[in-house]
N, C-alpha and C positions, 0 to 999 in steps of 0.2 A: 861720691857719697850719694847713693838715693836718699833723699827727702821725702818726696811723696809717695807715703803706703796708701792713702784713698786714692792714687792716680795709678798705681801698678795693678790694682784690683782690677780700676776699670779699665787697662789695659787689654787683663784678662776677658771680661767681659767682652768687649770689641774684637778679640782675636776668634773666641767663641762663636760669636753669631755669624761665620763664615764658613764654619767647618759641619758635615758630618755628626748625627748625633754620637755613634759611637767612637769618633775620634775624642770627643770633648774631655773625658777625662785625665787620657794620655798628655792633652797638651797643657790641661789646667795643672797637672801637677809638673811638669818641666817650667813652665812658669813660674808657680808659685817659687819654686825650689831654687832658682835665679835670685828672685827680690826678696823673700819673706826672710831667707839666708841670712840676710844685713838685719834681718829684728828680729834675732831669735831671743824669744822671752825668757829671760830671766827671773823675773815673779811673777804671783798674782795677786791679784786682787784679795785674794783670801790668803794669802802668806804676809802681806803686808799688814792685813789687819791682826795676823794674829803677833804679829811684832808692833804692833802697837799696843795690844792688849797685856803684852809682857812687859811692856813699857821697852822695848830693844829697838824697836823703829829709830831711823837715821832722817829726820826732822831740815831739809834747811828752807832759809828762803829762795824766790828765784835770783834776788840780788846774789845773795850769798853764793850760790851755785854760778853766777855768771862770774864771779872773782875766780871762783874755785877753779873754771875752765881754764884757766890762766896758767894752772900748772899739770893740770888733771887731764887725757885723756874721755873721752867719751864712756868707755869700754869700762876704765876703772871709777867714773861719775856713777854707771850705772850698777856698779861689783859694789860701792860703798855707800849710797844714798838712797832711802827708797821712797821719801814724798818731799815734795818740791810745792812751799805755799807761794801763790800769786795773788797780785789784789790790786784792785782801781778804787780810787772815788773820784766822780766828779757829776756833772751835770747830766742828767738822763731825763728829757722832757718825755718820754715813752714810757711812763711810769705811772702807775695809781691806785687804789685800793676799792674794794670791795667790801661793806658793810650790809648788816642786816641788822634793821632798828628793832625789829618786836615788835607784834601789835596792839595796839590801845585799844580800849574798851569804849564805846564802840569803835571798830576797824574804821580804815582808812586806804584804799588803794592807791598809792600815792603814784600821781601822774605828773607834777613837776616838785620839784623838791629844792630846796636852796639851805647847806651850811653856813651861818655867818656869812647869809650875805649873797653869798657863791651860788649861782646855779650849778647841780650835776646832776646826772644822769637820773631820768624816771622812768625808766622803760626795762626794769628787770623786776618783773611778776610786784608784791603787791608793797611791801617795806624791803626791798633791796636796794640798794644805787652802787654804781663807781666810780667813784670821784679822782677822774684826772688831774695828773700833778699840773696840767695847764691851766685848767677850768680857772674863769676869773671874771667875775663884774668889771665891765668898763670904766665902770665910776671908781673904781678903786681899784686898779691893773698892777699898785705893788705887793696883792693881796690876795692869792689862789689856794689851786686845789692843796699844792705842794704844804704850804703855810697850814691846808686843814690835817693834813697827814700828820704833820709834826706835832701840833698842837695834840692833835689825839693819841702818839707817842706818848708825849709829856704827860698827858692825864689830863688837859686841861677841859674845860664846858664849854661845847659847841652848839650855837642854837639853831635847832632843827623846823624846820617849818615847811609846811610840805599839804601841798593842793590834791583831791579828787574830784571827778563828777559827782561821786555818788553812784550805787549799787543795792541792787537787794543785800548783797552779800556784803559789802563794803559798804554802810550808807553813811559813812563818816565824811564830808566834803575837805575841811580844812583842820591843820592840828600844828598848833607850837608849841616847841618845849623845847628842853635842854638834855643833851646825850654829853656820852663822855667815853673812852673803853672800857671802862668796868659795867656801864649798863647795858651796852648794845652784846648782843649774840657773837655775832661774826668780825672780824677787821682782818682780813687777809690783802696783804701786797701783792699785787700780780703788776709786773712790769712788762710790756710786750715787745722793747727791744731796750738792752741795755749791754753796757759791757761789751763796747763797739773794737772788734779788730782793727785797730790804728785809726785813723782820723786824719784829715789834708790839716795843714798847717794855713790857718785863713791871717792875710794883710789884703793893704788897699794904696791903690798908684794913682785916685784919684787927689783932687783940690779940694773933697769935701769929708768930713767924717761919717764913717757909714757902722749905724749900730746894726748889730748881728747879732746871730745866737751867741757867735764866739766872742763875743763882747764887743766896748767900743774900738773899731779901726780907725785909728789916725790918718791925716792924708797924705801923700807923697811919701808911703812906704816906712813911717816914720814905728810903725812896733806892729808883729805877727803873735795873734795867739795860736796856742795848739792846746791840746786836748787826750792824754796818755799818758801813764805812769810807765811808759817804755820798757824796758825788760822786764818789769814785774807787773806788767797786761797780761792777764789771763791768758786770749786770746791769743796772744804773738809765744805765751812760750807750749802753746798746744794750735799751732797753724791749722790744721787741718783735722781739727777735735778729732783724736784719735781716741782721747779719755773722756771726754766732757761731752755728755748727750742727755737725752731724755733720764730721770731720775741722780743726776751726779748731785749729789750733798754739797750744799757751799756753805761759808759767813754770810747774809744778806742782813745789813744793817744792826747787826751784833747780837745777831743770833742763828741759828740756824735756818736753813731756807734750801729751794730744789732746782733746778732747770728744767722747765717743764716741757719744753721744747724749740725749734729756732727763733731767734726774734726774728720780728717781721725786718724788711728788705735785708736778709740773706746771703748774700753774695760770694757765688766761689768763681766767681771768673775775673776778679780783678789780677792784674801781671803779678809775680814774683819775681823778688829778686833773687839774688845767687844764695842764700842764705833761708832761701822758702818761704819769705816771709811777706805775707799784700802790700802790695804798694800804696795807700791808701782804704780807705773805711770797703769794709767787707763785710765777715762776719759779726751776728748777732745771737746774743740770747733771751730766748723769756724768760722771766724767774717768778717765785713764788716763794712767799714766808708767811708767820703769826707776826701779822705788824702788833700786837698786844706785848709780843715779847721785845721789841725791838729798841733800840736807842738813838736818840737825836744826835749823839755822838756820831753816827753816820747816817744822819739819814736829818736833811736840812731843806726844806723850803729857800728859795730863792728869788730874786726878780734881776733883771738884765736889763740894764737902760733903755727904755726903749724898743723892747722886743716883748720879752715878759714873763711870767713866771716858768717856772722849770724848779729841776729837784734832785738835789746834790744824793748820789746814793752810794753806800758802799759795799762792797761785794770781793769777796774771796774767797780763791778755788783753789783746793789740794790736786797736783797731778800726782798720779803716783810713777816714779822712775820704772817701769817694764821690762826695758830695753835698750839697746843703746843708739839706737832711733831718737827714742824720747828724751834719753838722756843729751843727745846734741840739740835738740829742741829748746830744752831749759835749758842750757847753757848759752841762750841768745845775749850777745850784748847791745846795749844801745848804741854802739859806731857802727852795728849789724842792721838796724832796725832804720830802715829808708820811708819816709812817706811825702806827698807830692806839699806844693805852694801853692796856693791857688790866691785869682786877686778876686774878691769878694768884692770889687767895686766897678771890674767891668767879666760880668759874668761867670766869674771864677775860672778866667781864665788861667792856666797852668804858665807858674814862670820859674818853678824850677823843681831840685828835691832836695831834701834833707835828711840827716837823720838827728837822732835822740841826743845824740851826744853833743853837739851843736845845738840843738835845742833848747837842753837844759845850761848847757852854760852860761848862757843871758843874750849870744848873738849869731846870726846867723848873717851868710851874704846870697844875694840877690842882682845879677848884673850888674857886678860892683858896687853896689848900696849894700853896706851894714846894717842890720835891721835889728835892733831889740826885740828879746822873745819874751812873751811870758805864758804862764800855762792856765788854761782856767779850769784844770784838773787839780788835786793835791796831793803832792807823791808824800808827803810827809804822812799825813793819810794814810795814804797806799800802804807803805811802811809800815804803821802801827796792825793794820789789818793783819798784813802777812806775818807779824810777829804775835799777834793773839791768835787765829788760825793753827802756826805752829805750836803755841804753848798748850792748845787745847789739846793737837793730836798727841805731842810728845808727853801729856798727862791721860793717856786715853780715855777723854770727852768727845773724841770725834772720832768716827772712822767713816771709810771709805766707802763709795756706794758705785758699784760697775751701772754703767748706763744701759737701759732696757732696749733705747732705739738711737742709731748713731745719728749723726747729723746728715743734712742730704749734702751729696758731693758734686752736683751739680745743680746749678740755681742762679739765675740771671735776675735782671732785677725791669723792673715795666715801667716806662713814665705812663701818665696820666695823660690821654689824648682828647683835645677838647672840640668837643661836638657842636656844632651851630643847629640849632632847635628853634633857630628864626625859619629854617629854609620848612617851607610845606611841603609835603611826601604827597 
């Protein structure tokens, strides 16, 4: 069974740069005609929607579709089904919004700015800021940017306080008051990586507890968290975004919202398994919505013992069935879906792998240790998402949006190398 249609491409690609310019068409279509064979399309994009717009569209979830596989070939998934909802929520500290306060009379170029408290960003032109879902006063660290986002959700009054030098044009130096979203101009969500392709399963084999992003680790291997609504991951049941690129319409926090392009650290070179699926945290997206329209119902401020604020977010993606490629794709299950164990108490070293199905059950083993799991994701969440999603499309309030630019198909990822600035040049 080929799996990867962005790797036969760039097959072709590689076969190409060796030949001949007037050989290249001869061989590119003997190629194509090999692999593309196994994904011949069966819809599109605009057949689907117009079977959604009749209301005749074939609506499931990915859970629902990974039962389904159980008796269903690939071939008849993809003859009978033609959109497939997935959905996460959980922690995404890559998160934060974009505001635009309006100007008071007299103006104010506002050079440091602080919400309730919070410093965030002053460095976008004169009443803009972005307030990360980290951003957070020292003095109060279980109180961040996340907690302003929700708040301004809610409707609640946030008070705005916000420093200039002074300007001919600006000569306003200082100004506080109170905003909320029905007075400010702009509140857009822009997330720059969210919606992570699988995630390592984090415990701890030391004597001491070590707080993490992934919550608190007990010591001598005593409970592992992970992080993934497993077959119904976006991400895992579209491996290698074949559907999901630049402009793909999603649910983002209960309403509608976009992908606007990869989130940041990227990743296609992590292993796959037999089943095409990363072995560990890979891909990412950025997303974008009207946070004005949006609901606390998925979209929650948080703080982590210890670590510190972060922002529960929810997000869900229609794939649509194409082909019968796509179709074995969503039909991933969790006893399918492998990611690594990493010990987050001595360097994250790797001490084994897992998959979903073991994960969610409550335990997993580890060099003969038993280890309690629990998830700091929420598939119950997840669930609802992909069942509002579905209800929207199968009422057609949503339809489908072909992506303008794919995803990149090769993309490594850079540590951060640190320089000594003691030494003189």
């Amino acid at each position: 069974m080929q799996y990867a249609f962005a790797e036969s491409i760039k097959q072709i690609c590689h076969i190409c740069t060796f030949l001949p310019g007037r050989h290249l068409s001869y061989i590119f279509l003997i190629h194509t005609s090999i692999h593309i064979s196994n994904f011949i399309q069966m819809k599109t994009y605009q057949e689907i929607n117009e079977k959604i717009k009749n209301g005749t569209a074939v609506v499931l979830t990915a859970e629902e579709v990974s039962a389904l596989s159980k008796s269903l070939s690939p071939k008849e998934i993809a003859q009978k089904v033609d959109v497939v909802t997935t959905a996460t929520f959980g922690a995404m500290c890559s998160s934060g919004a974009f505001l635009n306060f309006g100007h008071s009379n007299p103006p104010i170029r506002m050079e440091k700015i602080e919400l309730n408290g919070v410093k965030v960003s002053g460095g976008l032109a004169a009443v803009d800021t972005y307030v990360g879902a980290t951003d957070c006063n020292p003095a109060v660290p279980a109180y961040g940017g996340a907690h302003i986002i929700e708040d301004l959700v809610n409707g609640k009054d946030i008070t705005l306080e916000a420093w200039g030098k002074g300007t001919d044009c600006y000569p306003r130096k200082h100004i506080k008051t109170v905003i909320n979203k029905d007075c400010i101009n702009e509140a857009i969500l822009y997330n720059p990586r969210n919606c992570y392709q699988n995630y390592n399963v984090a415990t701890n084999s030391t004597d001491r507890i070590k707080y993490t992003y992934m919550g608190t680790l007990l010591p001598k291997l005593r409970n592992a968290s992970y992080s993934s609504a497993g077959e119904l991951s976006p991400l895992l049941n579209d491996p290698e975004c074949r559907t999901i690129g630049l402009g793909t319409r999603i649910f983002l926090c209960g309403t509608e919202g976009y992908v606007t392009w990869n989130g940041t650290q990227f990743n296609t070179s992590k292993p796959v398994n037999e089943y095409g699926i990363p072995i560990g945290n890979a891909r990412t997206l950025a997303v974008a919505g009207d946070l004005k329209q949006m609901s606390s119902r998925f979209l929650r401020g948080a703080y982590i013992e210890k670590y510190g604020v972060t922002m529960y977010v929810g997000i869900g993606i229609p794939i649509p069935v194409l082909d019968e490629d796509i179709a074995q794709r969503v039909s991933i299950r969790n006893e399918q879906i492998e990611t690594n164990i990493l010990d987050y108490g001595n360097g994250c070293r790797l001490l084994g792998t897992t998959n979903y199905a073991a994960l969610q059950s409550g335990t997993i083993e580890v060099g003969g240790h038993k280890i309690r799991t629990a998830p700091l994701s929420s598939l119950a969440k997840a669930r609802e998402i992909a069942d509002i999603l579905k209800t929207w499309i199968t009422n057609g309030k949503f339809y489908l949006t072909e992506p303008v630019r794919p995803m990149p198909t090769s993309t490594l990822i850079q540590s951060l190398k640190e320089t000594d600035l003691s030494i003189e040049k």
